[in-house]
C-alpha positions in Angstrom: -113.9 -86.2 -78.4 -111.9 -84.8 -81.4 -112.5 -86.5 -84.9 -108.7 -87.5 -85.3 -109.7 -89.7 -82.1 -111.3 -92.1 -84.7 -114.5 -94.0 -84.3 -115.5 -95.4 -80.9 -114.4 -98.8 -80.0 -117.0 -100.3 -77.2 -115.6 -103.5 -78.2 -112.1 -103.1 -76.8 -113.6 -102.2 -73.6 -116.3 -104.9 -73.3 -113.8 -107.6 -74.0 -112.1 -107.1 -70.3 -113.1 -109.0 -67.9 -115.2 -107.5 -65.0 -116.0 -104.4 -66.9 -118.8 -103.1 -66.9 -119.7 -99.9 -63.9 -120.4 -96.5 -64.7 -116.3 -96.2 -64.7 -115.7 -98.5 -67.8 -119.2 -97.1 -69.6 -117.4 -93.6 -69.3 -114.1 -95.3 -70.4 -115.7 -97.2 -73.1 -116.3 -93.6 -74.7 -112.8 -92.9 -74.9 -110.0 -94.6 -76.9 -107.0 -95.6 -74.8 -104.9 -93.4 -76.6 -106.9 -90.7 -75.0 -107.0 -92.4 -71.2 -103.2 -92.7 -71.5 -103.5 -89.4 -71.9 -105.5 -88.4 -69.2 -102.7 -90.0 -67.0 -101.4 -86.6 -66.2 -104.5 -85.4 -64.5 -103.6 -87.0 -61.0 -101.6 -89.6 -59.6 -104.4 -91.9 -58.8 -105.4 -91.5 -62.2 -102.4 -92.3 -63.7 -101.8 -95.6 -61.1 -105.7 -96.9 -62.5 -104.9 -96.4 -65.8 -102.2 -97.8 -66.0 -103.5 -101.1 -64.7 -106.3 -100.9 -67.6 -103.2 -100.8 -70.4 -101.1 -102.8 -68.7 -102.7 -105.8 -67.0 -105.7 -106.9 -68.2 -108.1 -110.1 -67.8 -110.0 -110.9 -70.8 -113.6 -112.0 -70.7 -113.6 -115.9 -71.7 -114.5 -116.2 -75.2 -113.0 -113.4 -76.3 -110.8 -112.9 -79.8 -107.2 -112.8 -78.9 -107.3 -110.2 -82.0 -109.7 -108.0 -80.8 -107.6 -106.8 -77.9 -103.9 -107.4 -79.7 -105.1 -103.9 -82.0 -106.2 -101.9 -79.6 -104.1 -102.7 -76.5 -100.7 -102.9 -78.0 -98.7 -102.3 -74.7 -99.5 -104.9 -72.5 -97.5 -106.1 -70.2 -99.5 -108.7 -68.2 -102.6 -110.7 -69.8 -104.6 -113.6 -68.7 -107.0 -115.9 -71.3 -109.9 -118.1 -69.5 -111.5 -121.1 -71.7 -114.3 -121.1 -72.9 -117.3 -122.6 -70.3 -118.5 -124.4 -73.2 -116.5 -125.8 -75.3 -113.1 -125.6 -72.6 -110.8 -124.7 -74.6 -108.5 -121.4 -75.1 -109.0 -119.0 -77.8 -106.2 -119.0 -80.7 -102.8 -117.3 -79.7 -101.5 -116.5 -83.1 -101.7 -112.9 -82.2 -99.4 -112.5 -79.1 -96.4 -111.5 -81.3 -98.1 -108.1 -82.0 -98.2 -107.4 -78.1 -94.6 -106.7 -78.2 -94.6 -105.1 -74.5 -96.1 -108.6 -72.9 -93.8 -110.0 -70.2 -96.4 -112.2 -68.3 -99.4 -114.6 -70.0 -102.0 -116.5 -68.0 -103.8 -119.4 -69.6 -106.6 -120.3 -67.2 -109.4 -123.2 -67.7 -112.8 -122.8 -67.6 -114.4 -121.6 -64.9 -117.8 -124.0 -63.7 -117.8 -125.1 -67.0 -118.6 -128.9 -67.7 -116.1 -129.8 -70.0 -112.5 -130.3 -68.8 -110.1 -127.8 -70.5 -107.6 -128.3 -72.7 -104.1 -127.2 -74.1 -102.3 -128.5 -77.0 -98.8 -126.9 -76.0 -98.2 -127.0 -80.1 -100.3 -123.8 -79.7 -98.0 -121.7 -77.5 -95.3 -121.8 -80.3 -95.9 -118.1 -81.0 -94.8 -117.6 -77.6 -90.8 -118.9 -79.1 -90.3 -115.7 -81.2 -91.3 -113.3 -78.0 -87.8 -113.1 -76.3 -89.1 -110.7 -73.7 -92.1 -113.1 -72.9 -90.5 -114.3 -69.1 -93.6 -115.5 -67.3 -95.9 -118.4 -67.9 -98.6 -119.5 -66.0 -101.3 -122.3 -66.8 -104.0 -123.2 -63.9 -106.5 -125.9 -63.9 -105.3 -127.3 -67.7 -104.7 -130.5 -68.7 -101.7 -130.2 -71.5 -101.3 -132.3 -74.4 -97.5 -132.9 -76.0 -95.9 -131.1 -73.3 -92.4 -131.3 -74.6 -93.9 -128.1 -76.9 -92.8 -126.3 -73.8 -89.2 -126.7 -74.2 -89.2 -124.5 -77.4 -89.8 -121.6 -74.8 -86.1 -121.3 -73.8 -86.3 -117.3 -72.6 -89.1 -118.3 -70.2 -87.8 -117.7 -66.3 -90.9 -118.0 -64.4 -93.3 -121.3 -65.1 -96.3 -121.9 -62.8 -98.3 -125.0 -63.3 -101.5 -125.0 -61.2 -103.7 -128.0 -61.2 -102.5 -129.3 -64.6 -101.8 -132.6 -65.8 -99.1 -133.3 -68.6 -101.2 -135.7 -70.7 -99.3 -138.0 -72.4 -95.7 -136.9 -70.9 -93.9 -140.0 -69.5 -91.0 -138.6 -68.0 -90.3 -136.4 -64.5 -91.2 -133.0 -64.6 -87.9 -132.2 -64.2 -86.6 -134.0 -67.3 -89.5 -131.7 -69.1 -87.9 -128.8 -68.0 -84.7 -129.4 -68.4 -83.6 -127.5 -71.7 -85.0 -124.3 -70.0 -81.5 -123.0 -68.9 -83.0 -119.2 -67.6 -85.8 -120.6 -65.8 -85.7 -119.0 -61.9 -88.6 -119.4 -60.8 -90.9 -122.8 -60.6 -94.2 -123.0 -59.0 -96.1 -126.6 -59.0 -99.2 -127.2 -58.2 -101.0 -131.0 -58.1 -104.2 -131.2 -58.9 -106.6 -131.7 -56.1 -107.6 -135.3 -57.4 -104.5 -137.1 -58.1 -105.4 -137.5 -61.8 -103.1 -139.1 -64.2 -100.5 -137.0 -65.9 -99.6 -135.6 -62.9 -95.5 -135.5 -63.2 -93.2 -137.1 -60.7 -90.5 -134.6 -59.3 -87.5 -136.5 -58.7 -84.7 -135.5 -59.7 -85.4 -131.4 -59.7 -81.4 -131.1 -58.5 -80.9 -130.7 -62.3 -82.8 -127.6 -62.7 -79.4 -125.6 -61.3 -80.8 -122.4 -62.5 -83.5 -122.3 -60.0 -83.7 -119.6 -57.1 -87.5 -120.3 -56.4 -88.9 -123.1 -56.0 -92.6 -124.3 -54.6 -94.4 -127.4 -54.7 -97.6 -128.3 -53.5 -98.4 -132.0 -54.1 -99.0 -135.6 -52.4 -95.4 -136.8 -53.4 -92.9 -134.1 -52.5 -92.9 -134.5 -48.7 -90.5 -137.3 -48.5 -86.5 -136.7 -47.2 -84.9 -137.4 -50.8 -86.9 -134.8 -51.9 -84.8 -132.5 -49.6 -82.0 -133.8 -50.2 -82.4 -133.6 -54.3 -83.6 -129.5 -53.7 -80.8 -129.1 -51.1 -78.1 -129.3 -54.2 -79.4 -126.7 -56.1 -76.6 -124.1 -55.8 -78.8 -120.7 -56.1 -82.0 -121.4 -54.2 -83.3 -118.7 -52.0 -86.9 -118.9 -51.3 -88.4 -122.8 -50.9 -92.1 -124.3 -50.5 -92.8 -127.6 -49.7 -96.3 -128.1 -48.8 -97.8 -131.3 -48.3 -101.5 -131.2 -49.6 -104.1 -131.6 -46.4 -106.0 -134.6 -46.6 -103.2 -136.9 -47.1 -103.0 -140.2 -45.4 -101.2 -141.1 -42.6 -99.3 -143.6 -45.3 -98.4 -141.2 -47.7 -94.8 -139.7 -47.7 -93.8 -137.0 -45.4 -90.8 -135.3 -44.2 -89.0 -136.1 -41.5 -86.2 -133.9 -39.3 -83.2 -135.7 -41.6 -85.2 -134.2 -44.7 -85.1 -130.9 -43.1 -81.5 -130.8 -41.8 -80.4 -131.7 -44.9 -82.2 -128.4 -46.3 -80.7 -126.8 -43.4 -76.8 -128.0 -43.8 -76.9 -127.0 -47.5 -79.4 -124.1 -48.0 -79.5 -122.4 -44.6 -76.6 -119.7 -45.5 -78.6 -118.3 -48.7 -82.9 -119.6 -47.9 -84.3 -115.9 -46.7 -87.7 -117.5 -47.3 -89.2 -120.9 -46.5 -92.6 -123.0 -46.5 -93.1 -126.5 -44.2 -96.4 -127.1 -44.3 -98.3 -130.7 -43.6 -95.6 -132.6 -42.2 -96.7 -134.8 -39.4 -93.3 -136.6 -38.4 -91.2 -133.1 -37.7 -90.2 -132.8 -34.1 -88.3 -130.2 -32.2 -84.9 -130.9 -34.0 -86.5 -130.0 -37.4 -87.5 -126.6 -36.0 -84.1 -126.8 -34.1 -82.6 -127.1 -38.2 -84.7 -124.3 -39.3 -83.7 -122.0 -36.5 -80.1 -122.0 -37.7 -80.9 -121.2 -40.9 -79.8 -117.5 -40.0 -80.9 -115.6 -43.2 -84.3 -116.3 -43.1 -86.6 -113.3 -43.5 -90.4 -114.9 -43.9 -91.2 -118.6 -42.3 -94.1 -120.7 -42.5 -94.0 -123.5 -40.3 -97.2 -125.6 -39.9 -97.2 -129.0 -38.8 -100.3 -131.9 -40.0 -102.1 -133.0 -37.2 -102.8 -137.0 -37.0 -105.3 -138.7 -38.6 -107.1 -140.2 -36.3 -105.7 -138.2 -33.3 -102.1 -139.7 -32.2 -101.7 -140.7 -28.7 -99.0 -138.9 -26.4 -97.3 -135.3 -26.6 -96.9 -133.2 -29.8 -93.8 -134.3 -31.1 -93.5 -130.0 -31.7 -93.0 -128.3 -28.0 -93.0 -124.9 -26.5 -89.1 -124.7 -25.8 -88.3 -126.1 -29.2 -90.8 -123.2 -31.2 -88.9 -120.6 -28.8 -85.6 -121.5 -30.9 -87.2 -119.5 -33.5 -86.5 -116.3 -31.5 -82.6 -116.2 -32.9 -84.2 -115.8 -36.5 -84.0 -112.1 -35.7 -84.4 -111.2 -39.1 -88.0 -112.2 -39.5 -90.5 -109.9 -41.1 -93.2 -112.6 -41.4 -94.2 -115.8 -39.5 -96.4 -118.4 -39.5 -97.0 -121.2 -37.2 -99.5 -123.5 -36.5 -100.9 -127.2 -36.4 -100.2 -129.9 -34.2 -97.7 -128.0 -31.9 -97.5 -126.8 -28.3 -97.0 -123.1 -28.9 -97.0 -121.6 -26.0 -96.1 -118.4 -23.2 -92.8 -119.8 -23.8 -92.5 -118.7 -27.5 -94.9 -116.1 -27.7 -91.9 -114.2 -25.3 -89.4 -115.5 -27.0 -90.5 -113.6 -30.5 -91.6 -110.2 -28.6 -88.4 -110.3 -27.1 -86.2 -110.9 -30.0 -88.0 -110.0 -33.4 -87.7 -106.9 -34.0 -88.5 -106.5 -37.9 -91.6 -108.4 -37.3 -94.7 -107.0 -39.4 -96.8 -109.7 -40.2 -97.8 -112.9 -37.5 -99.9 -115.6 -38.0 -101.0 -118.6 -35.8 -103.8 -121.1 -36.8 -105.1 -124.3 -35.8 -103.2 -124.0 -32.3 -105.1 -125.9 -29.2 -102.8 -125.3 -26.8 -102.3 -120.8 -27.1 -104.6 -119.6 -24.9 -105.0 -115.9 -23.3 -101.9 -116.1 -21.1 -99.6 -116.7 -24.0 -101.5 -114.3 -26.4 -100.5 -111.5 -24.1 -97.2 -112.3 -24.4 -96.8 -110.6 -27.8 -97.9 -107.3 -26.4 -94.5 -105.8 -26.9 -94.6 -107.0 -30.4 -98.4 -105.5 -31.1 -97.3 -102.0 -32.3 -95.0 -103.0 -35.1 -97.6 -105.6 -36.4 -99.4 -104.6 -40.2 -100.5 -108.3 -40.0 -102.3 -110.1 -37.4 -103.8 -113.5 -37.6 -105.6 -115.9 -34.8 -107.5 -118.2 -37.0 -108.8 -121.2 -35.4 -107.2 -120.5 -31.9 -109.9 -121.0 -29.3 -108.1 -120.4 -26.7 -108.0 -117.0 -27.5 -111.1 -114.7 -26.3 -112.0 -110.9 -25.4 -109.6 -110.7 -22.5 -106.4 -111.2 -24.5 -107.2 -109.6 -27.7 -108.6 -106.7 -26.1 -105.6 -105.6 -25.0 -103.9 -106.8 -28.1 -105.9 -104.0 -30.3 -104.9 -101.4 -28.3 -101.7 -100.9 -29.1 -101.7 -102.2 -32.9 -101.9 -98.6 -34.8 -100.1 -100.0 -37.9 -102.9 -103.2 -38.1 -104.1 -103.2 -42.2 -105.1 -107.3 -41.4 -106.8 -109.1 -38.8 -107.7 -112.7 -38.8 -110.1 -114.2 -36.1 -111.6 -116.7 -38.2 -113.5 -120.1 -36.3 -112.8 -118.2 -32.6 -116.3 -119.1 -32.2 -117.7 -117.6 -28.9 -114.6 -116.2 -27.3 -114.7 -113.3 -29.6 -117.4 -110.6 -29.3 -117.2 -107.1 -29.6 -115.9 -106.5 -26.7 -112.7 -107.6 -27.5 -113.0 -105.6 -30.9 -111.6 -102.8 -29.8 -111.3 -100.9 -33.1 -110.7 -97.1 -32.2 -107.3 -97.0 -32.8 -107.2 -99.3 -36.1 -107.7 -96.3 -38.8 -105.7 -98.4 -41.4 -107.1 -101.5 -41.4 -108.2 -102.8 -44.3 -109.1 -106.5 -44.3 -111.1 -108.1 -41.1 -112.1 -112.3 -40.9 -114.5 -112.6 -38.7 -115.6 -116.2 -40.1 -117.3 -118.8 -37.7 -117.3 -116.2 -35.4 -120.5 -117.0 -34.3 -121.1 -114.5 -31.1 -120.6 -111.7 -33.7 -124.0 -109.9 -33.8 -125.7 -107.0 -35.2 -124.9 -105.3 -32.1 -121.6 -106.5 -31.8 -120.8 -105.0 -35.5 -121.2 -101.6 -33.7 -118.1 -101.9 -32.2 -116.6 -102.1 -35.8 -117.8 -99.1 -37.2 -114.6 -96.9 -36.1 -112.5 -99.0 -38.5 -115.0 -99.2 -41.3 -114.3 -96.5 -43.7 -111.0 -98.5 -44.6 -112.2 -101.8 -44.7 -111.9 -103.3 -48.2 -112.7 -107.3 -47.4 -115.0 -107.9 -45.2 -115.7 -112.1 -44.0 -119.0 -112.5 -41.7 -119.5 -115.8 -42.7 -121.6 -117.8 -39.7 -122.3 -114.8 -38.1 -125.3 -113.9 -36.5 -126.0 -111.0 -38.9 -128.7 -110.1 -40.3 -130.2 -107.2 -43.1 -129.8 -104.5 -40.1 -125.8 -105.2 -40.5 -125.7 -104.7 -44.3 -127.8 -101.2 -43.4 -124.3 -100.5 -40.8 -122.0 -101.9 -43.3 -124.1 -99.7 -46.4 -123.8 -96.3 -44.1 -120.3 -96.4 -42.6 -117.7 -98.9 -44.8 -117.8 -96.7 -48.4 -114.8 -98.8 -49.4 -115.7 -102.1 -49.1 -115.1 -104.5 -52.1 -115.2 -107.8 -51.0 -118.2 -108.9 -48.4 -119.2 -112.8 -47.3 -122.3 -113.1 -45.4 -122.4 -117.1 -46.6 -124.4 -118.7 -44.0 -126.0 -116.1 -42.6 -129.9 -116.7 -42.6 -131.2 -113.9 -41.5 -129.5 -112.1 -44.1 -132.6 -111.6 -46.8 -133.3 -109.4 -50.2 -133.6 -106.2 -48.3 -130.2 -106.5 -47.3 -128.8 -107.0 -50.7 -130.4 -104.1 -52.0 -129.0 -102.2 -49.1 -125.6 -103.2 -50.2 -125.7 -103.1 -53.8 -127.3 -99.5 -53.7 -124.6 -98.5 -50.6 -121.2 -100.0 -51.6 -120.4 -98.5 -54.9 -116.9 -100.1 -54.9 -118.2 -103.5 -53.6 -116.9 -106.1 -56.5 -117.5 -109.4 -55.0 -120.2 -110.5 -52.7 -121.0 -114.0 -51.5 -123.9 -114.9 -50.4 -124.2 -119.2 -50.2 -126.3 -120.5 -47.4 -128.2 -117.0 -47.0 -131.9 -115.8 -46.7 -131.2 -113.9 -50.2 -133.3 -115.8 -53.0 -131.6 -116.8 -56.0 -133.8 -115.1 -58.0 -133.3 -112.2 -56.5 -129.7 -112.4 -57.0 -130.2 -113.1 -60.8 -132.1 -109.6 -61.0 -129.5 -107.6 -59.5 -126.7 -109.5 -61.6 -128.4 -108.5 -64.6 -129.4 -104.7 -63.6 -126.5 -101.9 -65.1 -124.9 -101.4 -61.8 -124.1 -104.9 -61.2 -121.7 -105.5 -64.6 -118.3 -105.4 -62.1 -120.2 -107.0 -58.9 -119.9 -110.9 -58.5 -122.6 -112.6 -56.6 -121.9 -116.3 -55.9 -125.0 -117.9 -54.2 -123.7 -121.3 -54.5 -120.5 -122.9 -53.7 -118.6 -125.2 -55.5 -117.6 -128.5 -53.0 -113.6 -129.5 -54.0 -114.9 -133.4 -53.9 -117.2 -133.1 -56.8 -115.7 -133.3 -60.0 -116.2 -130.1 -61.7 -118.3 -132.2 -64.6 -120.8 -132.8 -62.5 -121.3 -129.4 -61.1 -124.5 -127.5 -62.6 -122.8 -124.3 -63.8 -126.2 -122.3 -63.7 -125.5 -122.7 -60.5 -122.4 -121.0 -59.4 -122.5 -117.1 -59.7 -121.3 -115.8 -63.0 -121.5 -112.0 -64.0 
């Protein structure tokens, strides 16, 4: 290094989150000055670099300060709480990041004390005119009106926060923010108080995305208020799972009205966990002839509702006159059948990406219907489909070249290697084999053609053991993400195997396993683990977070 290069700074480095391989202990040698630099050497190079100085996570705990001097051109940066005390570090720095365009604020993570926000704090964020994007996940925020002072924000995502003390809509909140585009809300999981009402989102007229995921927005005035906004274009209205039968729900009036008003300019839109639609809501969607991704899942009854599905194989066929679709979901209580499955070979031709889930009634005769479609397909899911087994899929794999995603997750026995067939699928990169649970050492074999460009692999409830992580160690060199969760047979051995094998490998769960905890600490705290995450224990959505023991969830 030359001596104008100053003195080394392991601190600016240290303070990212997940850093920590041999990678950032070279990098932490260098100043960024020099790694922008270095972005000349190759193209790859300069891609990974410029993620490092762009878009960053920083390690909770950390002194907004610290990174404001050193990485003045960020464009992207996210802040977690602190586990212990939950609450954010001081943003009085964020005017010297002049570049920044996007800031995460995310609570704690496992930690036993609720996080906080006191939106007072974000008033730095007023002078940054060039600040567009905020998001805030899993905070509960005190005197939300603080938030209207943010008048250049256009993109506001609200995860699992509660607005404290606000009485008023959400809506009314955001009112005074005149540029905002794009609105993403999330309800927390529990229903707690603070958690805004939505009515009357019709005023937000500068909106041209909107999603909501929450137990109160499934209801036909809901439509009806989001079906006046004049510029919307893409549209999510999911309806949590786990809702009761009584709680609101959209009906086909809800989604005609969307359709009547909406259907000449939606090109994307999200119905999911809506249990009263029937074949003229997916008639309504079908007409809405712009539409270029649809997700259309419907809520199965709680308990079980006597009859026919309200949703039936001729009326899902309707969708084939979408004909601009690239993506498609479907799923739920609905009687997809041969009948649609030819429909969309026949008359989709921009298809890429296809997934069905949770659907009783497709079974191998209407799985080989989308043949035709197979060879255009990056994206394939089949989650939850038992009906589905060797025979179809087989024949499925054959001709899918372009495949970089495959989903078989909870196909239980009716998917073994044999209908694996992976010798044609060089590019993909991502395979669920979850619940899968004829899915053997032996069958794993069968995998090995496609596993030098796997990147996440999901063997949860398989019937692995340490002899697959030796297959997975030898032949999938680019694997970062691994579950073996609920494999037993799965012990220390193997985990050695992987950690010494898998030199990209960045996340690794391991819950329900034969790997002892303790041997998990060990490797966690060795040199090569700093970027690997081990979770042995999982975290159960219906126990409050307070009551959680946060030794026990995998940290770095």
């Amino acid at each position: 290094m030359s001596g104008d290069c100053g003195p080394v700074r392991l601190a600016c480095w240290t303070a990212l989150d997940e850093c920590g391989d041999c990678f950032e202990l070279v990098l932490a040698a260098l100043q960024p000055a020099d790694v922008a630099a270095c972005r000349l050497v190759s193209r790859g190079w300069r891609r990974h670099a410029d993620i490092l100085l762009q878009n960053v996570s920083v390690a909770a705990g950390t002194q907004l300060e610290q990174v404001a001097d050193v990485w003045s051109n960020l464009r992207r940066l996210q802040l977690t709480a602190s586990n212990h005390t939950g609450w954010l570090p001081q943003l009085d720095a964020l005017p010297q990041l002049h570049c920044l365009r996007s800031l995460v604020l995310q609570g704690a993570r496992g930690g036993a004390v609720p996080s906080g926000l006191d939106c007072r704090r974000l008033a730095p964020l007023a002078a940054m005119l060039g600040m567009q994007a905020l998001e805030a996940r899993d905070l509960l925020l005190h005197n939300a009106p603080a938030l209207q002072d943010l008048a250049q924000l256009a993109s506001l995502h609200l995860h699992a926060c509660s607005l404290g003390e606000w009485p008023g809509t959400l809506p009314d909140l955001l009112l005074p923010l005149s540029r905002l585009s794009c609105l993403s809300f999330r309800a927390a999981r529990d229903g707690c108080l603070g958690t805004p009402s939505l009515s009357g989102v019709s005023k937000l007229v500068s909106l041209q995305q909107l999603h909501l995921l929450a137990l109160d927005v499934g209801s036909d005035a809901t439509c009806q208020d989001i079906a006046a906004l004049p510029h919307l274009a893409s549209l999510t209205i999911d309806r949590r799972a786990g809702c009761s039968s009584a709680a609101p729900t959209i009906t086909d009036a809800g989604v005609e009205a969307l359709a009547g008003s909406l259907g000449s300019r939606l090109t994307r839109l999200t119905l999911t966990g809506h249990q009263l639609l029937t074949d003229g809501a997916v008639m309504a969607v079908a007409g809405m002839a712009r539409l270029q991704h649809l997700d259309l899942r419907f809520q199965h009854w709680t308990p079980p509702r006597e009859g026919p599905l309200l949703v039936t194989d001729e009326g899902l066929a309707r969708l084939g006159a979408l004909t601009g679709l690239q993506s498609l979901h479907l799923g739920g209580a609905c009687a997809l059948g041969e009948l649609t499955c030819a429909m969309l070979a026949a008359h989709l031709p921009a298809l890429t990406s296809l997934r069905i889930t949770d659907c009783a009634s497709l079974d191998d005769r209407a799985a080989l219907r989308l043949q035709p479609l197979a060879g255009q397909l990056a994206q394939l899911a089949l989650n939850n489909c038992e009906g589905v087994t060797d025979r179809s899929l087989e024949r499925l794999l054959r001709k899918a070249a372009r495949l970089s995603r495959l989903e078989l997750a909870g196909c239980h026995r009716n998917i073994t290697g044999l209908g694996l067939h992976m010798s044609g699928l060089c590019r993909l990169r991502y395979l669920n084999l979850a619940c899968c649970d004829a899915i053997t050492d032996a069958e794993l074999e069968r995998l090995l053609p496609a596993a030098k460009s796997l990147e996440h692999l999901d063997l949860s409830d398989c019937r692995v053991s340490d002899s697959a992580c030796h297959l997975l160690a030898s032949n999938a060199p680019n694997l970062q993400w691994l579950s073996l969760e609920h494999c037993p047979r799965v012990s220390r051995q193997g985990l050695l195997c992987l950690a010494a094998g898998l030199p990209l490998l960045r996340e690794l769960h391991l819950a329900g396993s034969g790997v002892p905890p303790e041997a998990a600490a060990q490797l966690r705290a060795s040199q090569r683990s700093g970027r690997l995450r081990i979770a042995t224990a999982k975290h159960c959505w219906w126990v409050p977070p307070a009551l959680c023991n946060p030794a026990a969830v995998a940290a770095h």
